[in-house]
N, C-alpha and C positions, 0 to 999 in steps of 0.2 A: 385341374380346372382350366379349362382356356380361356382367351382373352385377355388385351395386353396388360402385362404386368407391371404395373406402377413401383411397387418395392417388393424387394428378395423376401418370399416366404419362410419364417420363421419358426421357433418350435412350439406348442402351445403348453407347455408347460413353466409359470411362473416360479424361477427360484430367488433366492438371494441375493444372487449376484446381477440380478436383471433386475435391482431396486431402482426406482425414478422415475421421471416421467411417463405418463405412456406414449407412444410415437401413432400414428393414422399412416396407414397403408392403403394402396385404393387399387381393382382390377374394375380394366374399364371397359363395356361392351361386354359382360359375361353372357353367355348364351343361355337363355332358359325358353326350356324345348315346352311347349302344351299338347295338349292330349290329342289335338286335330293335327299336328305335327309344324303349325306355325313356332317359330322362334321369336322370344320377344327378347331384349337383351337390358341388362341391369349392371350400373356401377355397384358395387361390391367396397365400401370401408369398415376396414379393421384393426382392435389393437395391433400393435405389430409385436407383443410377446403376450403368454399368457392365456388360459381360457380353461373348460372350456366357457362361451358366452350365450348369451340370448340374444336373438336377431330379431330386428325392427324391420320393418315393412313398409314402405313408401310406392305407391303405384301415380303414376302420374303422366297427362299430356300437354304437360309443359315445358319439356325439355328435361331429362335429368343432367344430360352436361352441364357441366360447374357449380354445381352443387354441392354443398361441403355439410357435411355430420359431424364436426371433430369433437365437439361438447360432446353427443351420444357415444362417439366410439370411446374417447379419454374416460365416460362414465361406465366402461363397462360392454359396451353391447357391438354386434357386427350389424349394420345397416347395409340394408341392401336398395336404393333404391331404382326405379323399375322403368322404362319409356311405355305406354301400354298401347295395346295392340295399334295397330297403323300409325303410332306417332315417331318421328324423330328414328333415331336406329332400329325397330321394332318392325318385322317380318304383320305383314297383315293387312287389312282393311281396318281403318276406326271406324266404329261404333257412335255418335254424336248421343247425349242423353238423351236426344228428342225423340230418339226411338223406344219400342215398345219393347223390344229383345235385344238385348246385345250380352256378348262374351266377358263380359266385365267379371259376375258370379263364378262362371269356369274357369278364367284366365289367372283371378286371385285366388281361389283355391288351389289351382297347381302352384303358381308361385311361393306361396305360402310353404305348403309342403315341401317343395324346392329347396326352400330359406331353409328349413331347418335339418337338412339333412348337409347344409356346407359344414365343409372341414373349420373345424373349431366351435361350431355350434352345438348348446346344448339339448337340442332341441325347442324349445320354446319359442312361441315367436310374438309380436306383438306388431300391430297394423297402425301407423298415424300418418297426418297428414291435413289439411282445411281443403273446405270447397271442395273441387274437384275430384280431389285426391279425397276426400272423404265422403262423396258419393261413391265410390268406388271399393271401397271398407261398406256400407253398408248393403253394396250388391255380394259382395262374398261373404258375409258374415251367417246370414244364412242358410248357408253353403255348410257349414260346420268343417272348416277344416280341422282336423285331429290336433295340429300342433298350435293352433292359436289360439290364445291365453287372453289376451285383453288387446281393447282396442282406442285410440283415440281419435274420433273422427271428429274433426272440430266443423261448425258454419256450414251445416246446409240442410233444406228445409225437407221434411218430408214427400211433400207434392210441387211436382214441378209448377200446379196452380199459383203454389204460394211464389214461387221465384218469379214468376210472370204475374202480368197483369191481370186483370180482367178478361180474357181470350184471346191476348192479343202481347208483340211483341212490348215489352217494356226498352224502347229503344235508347236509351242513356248508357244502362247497361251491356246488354243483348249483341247490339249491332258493333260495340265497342270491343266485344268479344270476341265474337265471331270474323272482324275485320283484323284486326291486330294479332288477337292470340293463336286462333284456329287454322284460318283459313291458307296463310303464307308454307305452313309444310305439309296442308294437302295440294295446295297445287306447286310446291318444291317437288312430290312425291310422285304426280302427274308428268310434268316434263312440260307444265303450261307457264305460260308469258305471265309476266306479273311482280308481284312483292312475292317473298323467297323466306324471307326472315319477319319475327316480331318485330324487330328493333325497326325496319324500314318501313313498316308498316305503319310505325305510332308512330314515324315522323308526316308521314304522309295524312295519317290523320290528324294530326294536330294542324298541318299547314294548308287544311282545306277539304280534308276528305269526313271530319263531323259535320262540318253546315251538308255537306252535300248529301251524306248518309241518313243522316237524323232526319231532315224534314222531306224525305222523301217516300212519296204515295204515288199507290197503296203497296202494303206490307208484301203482298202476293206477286206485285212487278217487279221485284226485287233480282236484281239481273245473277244469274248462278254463279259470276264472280265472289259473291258475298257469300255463300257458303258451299260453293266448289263440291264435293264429294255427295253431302249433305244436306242437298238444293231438295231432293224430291221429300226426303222425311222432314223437314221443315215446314215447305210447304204441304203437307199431309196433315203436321199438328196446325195451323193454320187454318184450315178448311174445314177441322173436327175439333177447334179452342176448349173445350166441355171435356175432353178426355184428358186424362191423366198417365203419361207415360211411364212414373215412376214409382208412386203408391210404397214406398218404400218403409211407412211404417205397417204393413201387409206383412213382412217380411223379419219385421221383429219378433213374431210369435216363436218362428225357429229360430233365431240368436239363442245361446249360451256362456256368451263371455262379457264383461261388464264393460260400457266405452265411459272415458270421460269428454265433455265436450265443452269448447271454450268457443264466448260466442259472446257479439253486442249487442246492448238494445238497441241500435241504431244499423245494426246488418239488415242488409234485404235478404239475409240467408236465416234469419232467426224461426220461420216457415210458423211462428204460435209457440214454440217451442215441444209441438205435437211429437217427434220423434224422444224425448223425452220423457214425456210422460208417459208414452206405449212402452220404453225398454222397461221402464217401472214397474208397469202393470203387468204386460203381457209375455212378458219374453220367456223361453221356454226353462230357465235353470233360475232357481232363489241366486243366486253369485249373482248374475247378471242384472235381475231387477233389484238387490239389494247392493250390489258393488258398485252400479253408474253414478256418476257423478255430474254436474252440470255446474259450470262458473260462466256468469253473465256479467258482464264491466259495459263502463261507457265508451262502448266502441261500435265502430265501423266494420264492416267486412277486412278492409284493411285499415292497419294502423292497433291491431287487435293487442294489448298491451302495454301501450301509451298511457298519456294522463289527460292529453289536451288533445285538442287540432284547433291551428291557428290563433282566435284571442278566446277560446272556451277553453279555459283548465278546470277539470275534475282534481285536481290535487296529487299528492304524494304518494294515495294508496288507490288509485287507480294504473300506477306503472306496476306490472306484473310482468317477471321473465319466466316467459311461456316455454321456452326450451327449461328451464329447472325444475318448473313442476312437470312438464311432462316425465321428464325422467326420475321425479319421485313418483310418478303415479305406474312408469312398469317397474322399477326395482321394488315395488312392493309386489307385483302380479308377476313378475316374470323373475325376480331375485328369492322373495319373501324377506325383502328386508322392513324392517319396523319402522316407515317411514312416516306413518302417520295419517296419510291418505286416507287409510278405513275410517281412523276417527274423526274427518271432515263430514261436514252434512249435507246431503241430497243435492241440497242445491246451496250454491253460495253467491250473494246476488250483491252487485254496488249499487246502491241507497245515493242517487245525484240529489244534487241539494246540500245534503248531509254532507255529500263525497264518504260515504264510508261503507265497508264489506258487512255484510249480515247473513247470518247461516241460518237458512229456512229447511223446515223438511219435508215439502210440496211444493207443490205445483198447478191448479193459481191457489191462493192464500186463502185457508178458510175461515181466517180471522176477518179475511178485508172484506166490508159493508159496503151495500152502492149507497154514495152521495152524491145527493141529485142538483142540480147549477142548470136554471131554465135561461133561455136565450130573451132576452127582450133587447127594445130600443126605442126613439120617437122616428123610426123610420130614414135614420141615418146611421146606417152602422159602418159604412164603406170606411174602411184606413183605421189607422190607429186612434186619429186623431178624429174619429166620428161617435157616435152617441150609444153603440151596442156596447149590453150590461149583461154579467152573469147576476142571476140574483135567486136566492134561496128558496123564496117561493114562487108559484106560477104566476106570471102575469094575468090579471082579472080579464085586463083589457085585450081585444086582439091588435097585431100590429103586422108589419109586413118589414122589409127590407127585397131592395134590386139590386140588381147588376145585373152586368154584360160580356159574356163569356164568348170571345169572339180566339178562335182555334187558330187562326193567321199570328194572333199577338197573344200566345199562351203564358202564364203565370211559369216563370222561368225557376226551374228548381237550382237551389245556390251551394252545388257539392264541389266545384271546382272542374277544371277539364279532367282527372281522371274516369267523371261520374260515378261515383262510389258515393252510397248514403255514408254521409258522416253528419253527424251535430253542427248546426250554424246557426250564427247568428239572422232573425229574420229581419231586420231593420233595414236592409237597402229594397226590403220590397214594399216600403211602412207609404209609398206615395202611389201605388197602383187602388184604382177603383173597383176592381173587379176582387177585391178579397175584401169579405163582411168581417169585422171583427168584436168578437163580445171577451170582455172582461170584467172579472170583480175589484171591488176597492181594494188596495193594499192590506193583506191580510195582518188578523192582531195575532193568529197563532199560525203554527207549523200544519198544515196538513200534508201529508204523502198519499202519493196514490200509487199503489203496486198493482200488479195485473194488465187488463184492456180494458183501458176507457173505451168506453160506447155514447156516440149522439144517434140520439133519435130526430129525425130531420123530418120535417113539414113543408113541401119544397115544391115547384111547379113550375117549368119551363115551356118555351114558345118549342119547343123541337121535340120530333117523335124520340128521342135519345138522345141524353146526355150525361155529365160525370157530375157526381157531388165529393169535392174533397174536404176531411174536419183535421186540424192539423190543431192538438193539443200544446200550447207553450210554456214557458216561464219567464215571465220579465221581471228581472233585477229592478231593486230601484235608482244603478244608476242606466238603465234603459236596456241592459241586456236582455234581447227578448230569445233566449234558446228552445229552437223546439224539442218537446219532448217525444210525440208520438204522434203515427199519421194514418190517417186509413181512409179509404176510398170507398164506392159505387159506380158503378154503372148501372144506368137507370135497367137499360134493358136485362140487364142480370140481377136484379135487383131481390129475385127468388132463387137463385141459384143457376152455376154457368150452365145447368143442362136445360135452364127453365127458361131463356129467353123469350122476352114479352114487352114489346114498347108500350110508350106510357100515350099517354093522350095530353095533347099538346093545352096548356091551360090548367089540368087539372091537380087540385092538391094530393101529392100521396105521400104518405110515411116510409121514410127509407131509413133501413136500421145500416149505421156505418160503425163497423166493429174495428178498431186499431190496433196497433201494434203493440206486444206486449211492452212493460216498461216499469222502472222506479223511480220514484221520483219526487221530492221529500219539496212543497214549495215553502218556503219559511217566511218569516213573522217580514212585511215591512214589500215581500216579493206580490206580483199580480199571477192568477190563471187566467189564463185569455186562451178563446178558443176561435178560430180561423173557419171560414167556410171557403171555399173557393170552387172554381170545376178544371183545374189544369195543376200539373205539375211536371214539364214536361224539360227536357228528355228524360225523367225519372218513371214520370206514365206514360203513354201513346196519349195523344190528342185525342178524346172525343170529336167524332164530323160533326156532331149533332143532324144527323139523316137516319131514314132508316133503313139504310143500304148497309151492306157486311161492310163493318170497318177496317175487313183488313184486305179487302176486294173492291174497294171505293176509292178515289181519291177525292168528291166534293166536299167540300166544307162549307159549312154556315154558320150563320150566329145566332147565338141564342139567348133569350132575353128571361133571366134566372128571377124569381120570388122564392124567400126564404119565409112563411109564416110564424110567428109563433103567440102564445098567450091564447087565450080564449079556449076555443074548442081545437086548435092544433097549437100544443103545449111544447115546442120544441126545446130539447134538454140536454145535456151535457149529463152523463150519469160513471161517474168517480170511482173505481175501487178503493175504497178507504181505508188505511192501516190506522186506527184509533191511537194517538198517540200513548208509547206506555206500552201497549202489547205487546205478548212475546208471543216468539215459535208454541 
């Protein structure tokens, strides 16, 4: 094998006398040839006596230098993992998801096969990795390659819709991405002027280059610095927001291997949890839609295993080490050892509130009932501290609430400078005007709501186009107000991204805003309060409120929001209910 050799290869046969630890071995820069005859190049860790093993599969373009597996090699397994095509040490052009075709399916099917033909391999191979790296396990998986056995593809959504906005960038995330992660080793790759490294990159935007990135219009002026290689496929999905480059659960029908996926309700990568329920249903092998597994905790995209961020602790059984079960979940697929794993259920989901794991076996719950919580107020529902009520039945009366959603001074979303949805507390935003807020009295029992909350909104603004946001919370009674679940509109997409249709300025329409999926147990003594707003930005793009392309415009204006409810526009809050007492 070529490629420089970290430690003297050794025999693979374990005896007696080669009792104790296992040692990690690593070759760095292996050559792995593809079928076009590009070479892409992969670190290689292995026991250093003993075998033969099962190889683990890691494809990634974030670097695999310095990267350590010693947990998976000491349990057992050769890990390979891989730079992928045009990244870092890797012969080629990158591919960016934004495209409609990329080498990603063929790349990991030769690698795969690759993996399991190295010396000490038993052939078998198993694919993981989050995000990225497990977009890239579901472009090869239905590929079928012959040697691989199971997959763990943790945190990413089916449709690239779901990872983005409304048609438009979601720049909290996106430009964060693309500025820092991406863009410094394609233009390393290029021989252009610039940042070189990630690491130079997130200084530079910490000290000045997010105010200048983020509120920068339009989307479409975006100077080819900011995505170098990947300037014209971006700007393509940009011009065509309504299409779907990924469709990844399409792709499940061919799968035949089972993935487990670890994922929070608080990810912007949780996509509905639709890739999920298709391996279930539709995937081509019984293993596969009977062996997947899904575990959902109170997490963020990052931080996925934790218990807390910052003053929100979920507890003791919200910390999960995500390297242990992974490697019970291939020694059962790639060893056949009796780990247990198959006797786990479908889905294993954390119960906030409760703070506690519960083993469901679907996906949404057909036990849970809508409970319906209509909007009222006397016309002051603005802050906390204003007169909006949830209340059980519909208001007789009709009533209204305003505000003033003005895109210059947007409704600032509170995830910290990484920009990563995580769980926060909403109270430093408890003195802005422009968020309506309805709550019920301090509840006398436990209610939970598992699934997507849906409001049905009764809403009319002075602008041919603009966002309605309903941002589901739980406040403690000593004031901890944590949100639970978020979900948005866009007026003009308001029937779907391919159906764009402004609204007419004035007029009341119903807009149905579906959120995030979630659990979330509010108990005796705790408030539901439910948030209206029209920004949450850098987490959404600003609405201009015009009816110019939002992502081809830069003017902005304000616009003057009515939220109606009671009478003849009944606007609602409608609950997935887990009846307290029922079971799976």
């Amino acid at each position: 094998m070529n490629g420089m050799l970290v430690a003297v290869t050794l025999g693979w046969v374990l005896t007696a006398a080669d009792a104790g630890p296992v040692g990690v071995k690593m070759e760095r820069d292996v050559p792995v040839p593809m079928r076009d005859g590009v070479v892409l190049r992969a670190d290689v860790s292995r026991p250093d006596r003993g075998g033969p093993y099962p190889t683990l599969v890691m494809r990634t373009p974030y670097n695999k230098q310095g990267r350590r597996f010693d947990r998976y090699v000491k349990a057992g397994y050769i890990v390979v993992c891989q730079d992928v095509r045009g990244r870092y040490a890797s012969e080629g052009r990158w591919e960016s998801f934004v495209r409609f075709k990329t080498r990603d399916g063929e790349d990991g099917y030769d690698t795969v096969q690759w993996a399991a033909r190295l010396p000490g391999s038993n052939g078998k191979v198993g694919t993981f990795g989050a995000s990225y790296n497990a977009f890239v396990q579901w472009r090869l998986a239905p590929l079928r390659p012959p040697a691989l056995v199971a997959m763990s593809a943790h945190s990413i959504p089916a449709r690239y819709t779901d990872l983005e906005g409304p048609g438009t960038i979601r720049p909290g995330r996106r430009l964060n991405w693309w500025i820092t992660a991406m863009t410094p080793d394609l233009r390393r790759r290029a021989g252009r002027p610039g940042t070189h490294t990630p690491q130079e990159a997130r200084r530079l935007w910490r000290e000045g280059g997010a105010k200048k990135w983020l509120w920068f219009l339009p989307w479409s002026g975006l100077p080819r610095e900011v995505f170098e290689d990947e300037a014209d496929a971006v700007q393509y999905w940009l011009r065509h927001p309504h299409t779907d480059p990924w469709k990844l659960h399409e792709g499940v029908r061919q799968i035949t291997v089972p993935n487990l996926n670890v994922i929070g309700w608080y990810d912007h990568c949780n996509g509905d949890l639709l890739l999920d329920r298709a391996i279930r249903t539709q995937a081509a092998t019984e293993v596969a839609r009977k062996g997947s597994r899904t575990i959902v905790g109170p997490w963020g995209h990052v931080g996925r295993g934790r218990r807390g961020y910052g003053n929100i602790d979920f507890g003791p059984e919200a910390a999960v080490d995500l390297v242990a079960l992974e490697i019970r979940w291939f020694d059962y697929w790639l060893k056949g050892k009796p780990t247990g794993i198959d006797k786990m259920a479908s889905y294993r989901i954390f119960v906030m509130g409760d703070n506690r794991w519960r083993d469901e076996p679907e996906w949404p719950l057909r036990r849970a009932q809508p409970k319906e919580l209509y909007l009222a107020s006397g016309g002051k529902a603005n802050t906390p501290a204003g007169d909006g009520r949830l209340v059980a039945d519909t208001p007789a009366a009709a009533g209204t609430d305003r505000y003033v959603y003005d895109p210059r001074n947007p409704v600032p979303s509170l995830h910290g400078p990484a920009l990563f949805v995580i769980p926060t507390d909403q109270r430093p935003l408890a003195d802005r005007e422009d968020i309506l807020v309805y709550q019920t009295e301090p509840l006398s029992e436990r209610i939970e709501v598992t699934g997507n909350p849906v409001v049905e909104l009764y809403a009319a603004s002075s602008a041919p186009d603009t966002d309605f946001f309903a941002r589901l919370i739980d406040v403690a009674p000593d004031g901890l107000a944590r949100d639970v679940a978020l979900g948005m509109v866009r007026a003009r997409y308001r029937d779907g991204l391919d159906k764009p249709k402004l609204i007419e300025p004035g007029a009341v329409i119903k807009y149905t805003i579906r959120m995030g999926p979630t659990s979330n147990a509010f108990l005796p003594g705790h408030r539901i309060r439910l948030d209206i707003t029209s920004s949450d930005f850098p987490n959404y793009d600003r609405n201009h409120n015009t009816a110019a392309d939002q992502n081809a415009d830069a003017e902005l204006r304000t616009a003057r929001q009515t939220i109606h409810h009671g009478g003849p526009h009944p606007s609602r809050l409608i609950l997935p209910w887990v009846p307290n007492g029922s079971k799976p």
